[in-house]
N, C-alpha and C positions, 0 to 999 in steps of 0.2 A: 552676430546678426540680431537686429531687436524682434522682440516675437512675434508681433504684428505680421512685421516683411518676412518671418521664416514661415508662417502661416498660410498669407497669402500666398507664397510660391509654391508652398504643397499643394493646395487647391487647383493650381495650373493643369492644365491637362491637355493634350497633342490625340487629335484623332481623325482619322477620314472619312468618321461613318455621321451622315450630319444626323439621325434617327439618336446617336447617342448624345444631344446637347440638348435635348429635353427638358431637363435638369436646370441647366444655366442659366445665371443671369445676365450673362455676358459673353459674349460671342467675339473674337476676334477672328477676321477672316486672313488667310495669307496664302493667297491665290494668285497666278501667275496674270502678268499686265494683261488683261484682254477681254475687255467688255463685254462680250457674248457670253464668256463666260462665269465674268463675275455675277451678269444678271442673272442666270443658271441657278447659281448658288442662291443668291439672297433670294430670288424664288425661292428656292428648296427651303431656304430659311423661316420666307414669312409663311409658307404654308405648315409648317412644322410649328410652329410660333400659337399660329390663329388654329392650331389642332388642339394645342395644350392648352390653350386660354381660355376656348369653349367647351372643353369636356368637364 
């Protein structure tokens, strides 16, 4: 595997606490089909988002 791509996939990270993607520059979300819900999330996203970006 080149080191690049073994790097990047170390970096990957699986979690359900969205307080812990602080951190991240990147957010993949994988959330079941259902619009109520995914708006739910990317809320919880952009308020977690506009917390870090102004403190």
């Amino acid at each position: 595997m080149p080191a690049i791509l073994s790097t990047a996939t170390i970096s990957i990270i699986s979690t359900g606490a969205i307080n812990a993607l602080t951190d991240s520059r990147l957010v993949i979300e994988a959330i079941v089909e259902n619009l109520g819900a995914k708006r739910q999330v990317f809320a919880r996203l952009e308020a977690l988002y506009e917390e870090s970006f102004h403190a």
